[in-house]
Structures are given as C-alpha cells and as structure tokens.
N, C-alpha and C positions, 0 to 999 in steps of 0.2 A: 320448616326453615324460613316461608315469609315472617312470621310472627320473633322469629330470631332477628333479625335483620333490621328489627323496629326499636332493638333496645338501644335509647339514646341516653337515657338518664342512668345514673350510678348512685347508689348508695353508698355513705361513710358509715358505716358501723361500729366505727372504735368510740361514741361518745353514751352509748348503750352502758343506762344504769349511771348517769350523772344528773339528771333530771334534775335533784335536790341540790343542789350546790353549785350550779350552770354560772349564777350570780356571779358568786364566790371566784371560780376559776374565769371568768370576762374578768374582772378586775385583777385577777393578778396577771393573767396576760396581758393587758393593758399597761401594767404598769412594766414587765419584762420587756414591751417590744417596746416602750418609751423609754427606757434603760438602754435598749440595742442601741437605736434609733440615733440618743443621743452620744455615746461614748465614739461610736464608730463614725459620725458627721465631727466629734470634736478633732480626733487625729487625721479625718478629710482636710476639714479647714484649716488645721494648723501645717501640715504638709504641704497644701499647694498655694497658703497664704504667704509661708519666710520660704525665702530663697536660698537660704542653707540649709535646707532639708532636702533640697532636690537634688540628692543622689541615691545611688540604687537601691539601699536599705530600707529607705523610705518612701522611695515611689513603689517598692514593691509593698511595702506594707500598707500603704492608702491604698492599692489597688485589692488586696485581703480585705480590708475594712469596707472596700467598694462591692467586694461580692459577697460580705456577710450581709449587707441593705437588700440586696440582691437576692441572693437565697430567701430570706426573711418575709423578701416582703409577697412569697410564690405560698408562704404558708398563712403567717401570723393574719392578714386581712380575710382572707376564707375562713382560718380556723373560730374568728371573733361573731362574724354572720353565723356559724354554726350555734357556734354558743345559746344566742339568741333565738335561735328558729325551731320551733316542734320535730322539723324532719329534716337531717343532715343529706342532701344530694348534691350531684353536681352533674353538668353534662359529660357526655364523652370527649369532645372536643378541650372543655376546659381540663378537664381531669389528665388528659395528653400534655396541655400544655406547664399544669399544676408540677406533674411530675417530671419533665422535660428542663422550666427552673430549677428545683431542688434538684435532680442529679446533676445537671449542668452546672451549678453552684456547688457542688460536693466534690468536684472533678476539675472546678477550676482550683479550691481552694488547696489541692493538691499539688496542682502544677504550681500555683503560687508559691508556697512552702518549699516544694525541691528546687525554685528559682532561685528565696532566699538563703538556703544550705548553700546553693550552689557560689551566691556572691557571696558569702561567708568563708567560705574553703579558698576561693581565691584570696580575699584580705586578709586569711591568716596565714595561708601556706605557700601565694605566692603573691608577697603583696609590694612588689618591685615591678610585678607583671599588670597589679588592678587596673589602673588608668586607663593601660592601653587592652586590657581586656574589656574592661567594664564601660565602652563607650556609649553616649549619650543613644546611636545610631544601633549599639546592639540591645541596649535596654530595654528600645523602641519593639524590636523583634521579638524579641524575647516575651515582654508583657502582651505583646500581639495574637504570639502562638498560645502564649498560655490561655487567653480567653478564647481564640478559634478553633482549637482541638478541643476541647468539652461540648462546646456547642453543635462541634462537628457532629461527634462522637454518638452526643445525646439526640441529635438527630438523624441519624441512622437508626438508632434505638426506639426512638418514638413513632418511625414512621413502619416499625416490622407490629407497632401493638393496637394500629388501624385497620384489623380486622373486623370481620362481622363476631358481636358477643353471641352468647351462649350463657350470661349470667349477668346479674348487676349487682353484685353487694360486694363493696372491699372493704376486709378488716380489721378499718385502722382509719386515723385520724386525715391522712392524707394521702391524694395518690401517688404511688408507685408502679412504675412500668413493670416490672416484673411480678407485682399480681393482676395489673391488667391485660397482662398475657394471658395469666391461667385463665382468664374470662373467654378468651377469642376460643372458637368454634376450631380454626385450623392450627396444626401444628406445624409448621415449617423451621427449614435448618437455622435459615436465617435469625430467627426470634430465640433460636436458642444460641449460638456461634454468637451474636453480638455481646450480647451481656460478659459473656466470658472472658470474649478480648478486652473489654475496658477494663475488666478487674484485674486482669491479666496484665495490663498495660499501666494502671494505675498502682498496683502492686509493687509494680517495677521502681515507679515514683519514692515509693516508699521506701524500697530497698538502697535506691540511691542515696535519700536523706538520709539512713542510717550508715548507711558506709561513709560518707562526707564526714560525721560529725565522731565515727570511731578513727578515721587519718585524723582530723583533727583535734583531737585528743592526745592523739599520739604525736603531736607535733608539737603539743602544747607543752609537753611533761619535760622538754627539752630546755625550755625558758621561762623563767616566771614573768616575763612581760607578754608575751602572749598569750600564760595560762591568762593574765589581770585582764588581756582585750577578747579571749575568749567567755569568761565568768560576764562579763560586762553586757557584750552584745549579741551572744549564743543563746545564753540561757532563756533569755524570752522565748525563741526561734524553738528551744529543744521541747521547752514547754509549751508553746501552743502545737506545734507538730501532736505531744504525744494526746495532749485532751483531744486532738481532734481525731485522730487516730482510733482512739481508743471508744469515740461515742458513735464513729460510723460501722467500728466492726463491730460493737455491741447491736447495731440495729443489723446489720447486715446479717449477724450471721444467727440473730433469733428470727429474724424474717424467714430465715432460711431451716435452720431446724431446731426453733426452739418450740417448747413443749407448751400446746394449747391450753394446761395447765393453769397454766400464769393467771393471775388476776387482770381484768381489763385496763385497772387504771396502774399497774405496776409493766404491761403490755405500752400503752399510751405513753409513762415515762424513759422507755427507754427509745418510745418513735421520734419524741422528743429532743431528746438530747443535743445532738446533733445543730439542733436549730434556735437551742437557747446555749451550752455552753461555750463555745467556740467565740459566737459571735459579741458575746460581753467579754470575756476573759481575754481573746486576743488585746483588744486595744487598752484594756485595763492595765493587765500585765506589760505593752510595750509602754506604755505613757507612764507608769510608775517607777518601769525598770531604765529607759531607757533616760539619759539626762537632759539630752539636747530637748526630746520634744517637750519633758515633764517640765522643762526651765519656760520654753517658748508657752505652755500652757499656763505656767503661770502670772509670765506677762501679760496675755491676752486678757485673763480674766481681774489682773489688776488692775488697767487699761479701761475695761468696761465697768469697772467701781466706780473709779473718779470720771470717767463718763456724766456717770448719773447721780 
C-alpha cells in the first residue's frame, strides 16, 4: 500500500491509435476553439457594450456565453499539449481540478438555461408581473446562485475523489470525477451519495425547463401575438436547451453503460461533444435568431470598416 500512495501522475488514454493524424486533429481543434473563442467574446461584448441589452434575456445569455469560455478553456488548452506530446498525462492534482471545471461548467450551464425558461415563462405568461419580478436586485441573485451551486456542488464532489489511487490510466480524453473514483483504493458512501444528488438535482433542472415551455405552449395556442413573441424569443432557448441536453446524456450515459465495443475515435466523439456543440451553436443561434443583438452586431462591425 506505500507504493499505492506514490501514484501522482494519471494517464489519458483516450488519444491511443491517433499517432498518424495528431497534426491533422491540433489544427482542426485549433481552428474549433478560435471559432468558440470568437462567437462567444462577440455576444460578450456586444451585451455589456449597448445598454439596451441589459436586461435579463441577455445578461443571462452573456453569462451562458461566459461559462461556455469557461468550460472550454478546462479542456481545449490541455487537450492541444496532448496532441503534440509522445505521452498524454496529467497530475492528480490537475486532473481534480480538470474535471471539477468541466462539471462545474456542465452544471452551471444548466442552471443557466432553467434561469432563462424561467424569465421566459414570466414574459409570456405573466408579463404585467415582469418588471416587478424580473428586478435588477433579483437578477443579481439569481445569476449568483446559479454560478455558486455548481461550484459548490462540484466541490464536494471533487474533494470525496482525493483519495489514495490504486491505478493511473483513464479512458478518455479528459478527466472525469467519476472514473477517478473507480481509481481511489477506498470505497465510501460519500463518493457514491454525491454524484447521485447532482444528477438527481440537475435532472430536476431539466424537468422544470420542460414543464415551463409545455405551459407555455399552452398559453401560446390562445393568441397569435404571443405564439409570434414565443417563435421569436423561445426558440433559440428551446434549441440550445435541447443540443445541450442531449450531448451531456449521450456522454453520461455511455460513460456509464455503453459498450467498450465502440471504436476509440467514435468513443472520443461523443466525450467531445459537449464541449464543441453547445458552445458555438448557443451564440450562433442567439445572434442570428435574435434581432436586437444580430442588428447591434452588425453595427459594430460596420463601425469597425469605416474605422479602417
């Protein structure tokens, strides 16, 4: 057991069998997180630069575009070093705090999403009440808790998988707290009880979003002027909700029982996901759907023509 207790370094094993093409995938991740990088700083800046964007649709949507930089940047700069290097490792330390970003970013980007359901269901269903709902003072709280419960969460989480290992290889691109459990030596209630609750809790999240946007559906079918302001300013919300949804339980639930079958690199796109569609699509999709900002973006960048 001393010789247990020595293991600091972790192996990444999910890049096994790319040798030949290492080149090839550096540049095109290169060019995806310049792609993130840039869509998600443009609805940054144009949000907190004009002052009639700053209401809740859009502070909460800068703040989505703030934790998709966020998430990103816990994988895309590790994953790039890999690329380039004979041998994918990382300490224990870092691999904790590796995977402590990315769920804390998967968790916020959650609470995010049922914030903007939530100010959505108010503007359309009771939107005599918004104002005095939606004030500047609960906004505050609101965007508050949503970044301080994930973090909370994930740190609870990450401090049950600082155990002494009993193994160093995880099987995949990046680390995750829930195979650097199966590494630790001891088994305690704890490291299994936490995981549970957040999915359990974030679940919930999700079930809210959907019940919001079936009332308001159903509120919608009553008038064609709120179905036109539901089609308007929903649809982005419904769409990024469901890609995001749908690339976290694709990794979640082959992490959990899908069949070691799979090819590595068709394994690696679906660990992926998560971390490339979301974070381009959200701000793509609001900036083209939405008018206010797509108008203000194209000022900006008229603006910087005759600049130069």
């Amino acid at each position: 057991m001393d010789n247990v207790s020595q293991i600091t370094m972790l192996t990444l094993s999910g890049l096994n069998g790319t040798a030949n093409y290492r080149f090839i995938l550096f540049g095109l991740t290169v060019l995806c997180y310049c792609v993130i990088l840039l869509v998600n700083m443009t609805i940054i800046v144009a949000v907190i630069v004009d002052k009639s964007l700053h209401e809740p649709m859009y502070i909460f949507l800068c703040n989505l575009c703030i934790n998709g930089l966020y998430g990103t940047a816990g994988f895309y700069p590790k994953f790039l070093i890999d690329l380039l290097s004979p041998i994918q490792v990382i300490s224990h330390a870092g691999c904790l705090l590796q995977g402590f970003v990315l769920h804390s970013s998967a968790c916020a980007d959650f609470s995010l999403l049922a914030l903007m359901a939530y100010d959505r269901y108010v503007a359309i269903c009771r939107p005599l009440m918004y104002h005095s709902v939606m004030t500047k003072q609960r906004i505050c709280v609101l965007v508050f808790v949503a970044w301080l419960l994930p973090v909370f969460l994930m740190f609870l989480s990450t401090v049950t998988s600082t155990s002494r290992l009993c193994g160093s290889n995880i099987p995949k691109i990046y680390c995750v707290n829930w195979l650097v459990n199966a590494l630790t030596c001891s088994d305690t209630i704890a490291k299994n009880i936490i995981p549970y609750f957040n999915y359990t809790f974030y679940l919930g999240h999700a079930g809210f979003v959907v019940w919001t946007y079936i009332y308001m559906m159903k509120t919608c079918l009553k008038s064609k002027e709120t179905m036109a302001r539901f089609m308007q300013t929903c649809i982005p919300h419904v769409l990024s909700v469901t890609v995001f949804t749908v690339t976290v339980l694709l990794e979640l639930l082959y992490m959990r029982f899908g069949s070691k079958d799979l090819s590595q690199h068709a394994q690696n796109f679906i660990a992926i996901e998560f971390l490339l569609f979301p974070p381009i699509f959200n701000p793509l999709i609001y900036g083209f759907k939405l008018a206010q900002i797509r108008k203000n973006i194209r000022l900006y960048s008229l603006q910087n023509c005759n600049d130069h």
